[in-house]
SELO-176832 format. One line per 4 residues: their letters; for each residue x, y, z of C-alpha. Coordinates in pm, whole numbers, plus 50000, padded with zeros to 5 digits. Layout:
BEGIN
a) X,Y,Z ~ ...
REM end
This chain:
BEGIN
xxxx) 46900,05646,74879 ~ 46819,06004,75022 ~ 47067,06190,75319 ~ 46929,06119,75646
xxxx) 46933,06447,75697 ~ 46786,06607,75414 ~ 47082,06801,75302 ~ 47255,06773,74964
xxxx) 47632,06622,74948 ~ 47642,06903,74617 ~ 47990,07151,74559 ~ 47752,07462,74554
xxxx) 47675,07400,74915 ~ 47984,07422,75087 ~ 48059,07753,74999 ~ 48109,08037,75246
xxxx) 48220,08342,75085 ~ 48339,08412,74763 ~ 48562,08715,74610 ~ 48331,08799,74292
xxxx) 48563,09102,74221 ~ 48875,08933,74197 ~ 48733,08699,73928 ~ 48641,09037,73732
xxxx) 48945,09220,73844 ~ 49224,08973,73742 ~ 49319,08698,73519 ~ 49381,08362,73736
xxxx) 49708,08190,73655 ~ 49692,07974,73917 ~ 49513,07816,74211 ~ 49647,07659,74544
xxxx) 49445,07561,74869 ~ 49478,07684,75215 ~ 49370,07588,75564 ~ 49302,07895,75838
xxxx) 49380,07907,76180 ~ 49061,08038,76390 ~ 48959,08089,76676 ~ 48633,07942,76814
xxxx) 48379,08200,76760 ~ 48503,08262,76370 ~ 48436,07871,76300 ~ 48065,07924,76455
xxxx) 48047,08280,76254 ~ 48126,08096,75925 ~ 47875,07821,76015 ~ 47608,08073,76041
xxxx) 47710,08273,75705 ~ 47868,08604,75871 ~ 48243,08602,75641 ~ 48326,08803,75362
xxxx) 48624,08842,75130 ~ 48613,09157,74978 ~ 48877,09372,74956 ~ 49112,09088,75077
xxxx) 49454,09039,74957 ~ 49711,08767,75103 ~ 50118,08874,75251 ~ 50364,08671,75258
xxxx) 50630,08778,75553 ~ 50850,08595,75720 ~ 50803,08189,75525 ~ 50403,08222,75634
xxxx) 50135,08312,75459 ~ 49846,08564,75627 ~ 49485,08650,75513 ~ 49446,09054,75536
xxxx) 49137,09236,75507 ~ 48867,08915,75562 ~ 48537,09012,75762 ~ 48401,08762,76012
xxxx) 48107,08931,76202 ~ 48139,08756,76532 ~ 47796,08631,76653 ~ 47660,08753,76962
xxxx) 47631,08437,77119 ~ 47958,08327,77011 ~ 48167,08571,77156 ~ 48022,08656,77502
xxxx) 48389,08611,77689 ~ 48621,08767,77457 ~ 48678,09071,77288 ~ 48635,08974,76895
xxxx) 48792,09159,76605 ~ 48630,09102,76312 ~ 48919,09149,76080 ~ 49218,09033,76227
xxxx) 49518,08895,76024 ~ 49496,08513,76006 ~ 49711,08279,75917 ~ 49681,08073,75600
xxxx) 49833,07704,75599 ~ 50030,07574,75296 ~ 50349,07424,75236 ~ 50688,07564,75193
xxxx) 50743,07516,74824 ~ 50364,07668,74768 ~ 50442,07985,75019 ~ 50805,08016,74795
xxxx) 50595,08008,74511 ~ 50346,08245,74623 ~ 50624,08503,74742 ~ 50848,08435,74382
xxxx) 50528,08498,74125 ~ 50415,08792,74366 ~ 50754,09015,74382 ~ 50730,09035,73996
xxxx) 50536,09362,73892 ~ 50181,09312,73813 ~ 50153,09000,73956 ~ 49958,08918,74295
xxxx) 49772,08684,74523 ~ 49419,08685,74624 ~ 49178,08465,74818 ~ 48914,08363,74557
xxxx) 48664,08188,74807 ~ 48583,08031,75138 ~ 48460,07715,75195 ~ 48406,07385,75373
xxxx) 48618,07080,75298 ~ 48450,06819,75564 ~ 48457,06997,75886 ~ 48776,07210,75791
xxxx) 48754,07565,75656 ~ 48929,07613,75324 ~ 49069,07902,75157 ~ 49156,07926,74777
xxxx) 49417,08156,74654 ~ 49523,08269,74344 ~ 49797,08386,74163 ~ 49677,08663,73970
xxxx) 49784,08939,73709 ~ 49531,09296,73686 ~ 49288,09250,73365 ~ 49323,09602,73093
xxxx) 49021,09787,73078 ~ 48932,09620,72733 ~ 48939,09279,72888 ~ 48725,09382,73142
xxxx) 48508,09491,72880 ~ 48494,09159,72716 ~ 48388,08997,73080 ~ 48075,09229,73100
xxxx) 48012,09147,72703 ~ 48068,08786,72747 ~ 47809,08793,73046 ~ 47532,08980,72864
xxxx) 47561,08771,72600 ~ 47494,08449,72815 ~ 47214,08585,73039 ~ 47041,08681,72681
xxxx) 47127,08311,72564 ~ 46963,08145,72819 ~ 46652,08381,72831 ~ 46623,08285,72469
xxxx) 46647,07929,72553 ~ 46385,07983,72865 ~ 46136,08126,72589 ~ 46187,07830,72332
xxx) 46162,07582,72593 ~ 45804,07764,72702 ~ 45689,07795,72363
REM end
């Protein structure tokens, strides 16, 4: 039976923002899952499309965990009454033992964390970090070969399918 309201239930269309460069930047060890705290206007602002993530990096000080460097353009209608900074710190909500983690894998050298992407998770807005380490220039080489090769693979497969 169809959605009432014409809108797919699908993963691709919860997603917010997402941190391309990271993904090319680093190899992912691992992943963990974070809640934000916002304020009003930012939850309308990511409703509407205006966040980005790049050049974001995550700090862990003091047992918490904070998201530095985000972008939320606040909307003009949004944010009438109060003065809105578009890249304040926020807060990122996980557990202890994930936030020890975190702060253990990211004191060791060439090791760091980075939000990956944005997104909803029912009404919520999600965050997902990872634990990262920096990619050598030859493995970023092999990214940008890998994805040549595939976008030639499936224009190959586009013209046999036509033919």
């Amino acid at each position: 039976m169809a959605n009432k309201k014409g809108k797919s239930k699908g993963p691709g269309n919860n997603v917010i923002a997402q941190n391309k460069k990271a993904r090319f930047e680093y190899h992912i060890d691992e992943t963990f899952e974070a809640g934000l705290v916002l304020a009003g206007w930012e939850v309308k602002s990511l409703r509407a499309g205006k966040g980005q993530l790049t050049d974001t990096y995550i700090l862990v000080k003091n047992g918490e965990a904070w998201l530095l460097g985000s972008h939320i353009m606040p909307l003009n209608t949004a944010s009438t009454h109060e003065v809105a900074d578009p890249t304040r710190t926020r807060k990122l909500l996980l557990h202890r033992k994930e936030i020890a983690k975190i702060f253990s894998r990211s004191q060791e050298k060439g090791h760091t964390c980075v939000p990956l992407k944005l997104y909803w998770k029912n009404n919520r807005v999600k965050c997902e970090l990872a634990l990262v380490t920096g990619k050598k220039l030859h493995d970023k080489r092999a990214t940008e070969k890998d994805r040549d090769w595939q976008r030639q693979k499936s224009r190959i497969m586009r013209e046999q399918t036509k033919a």
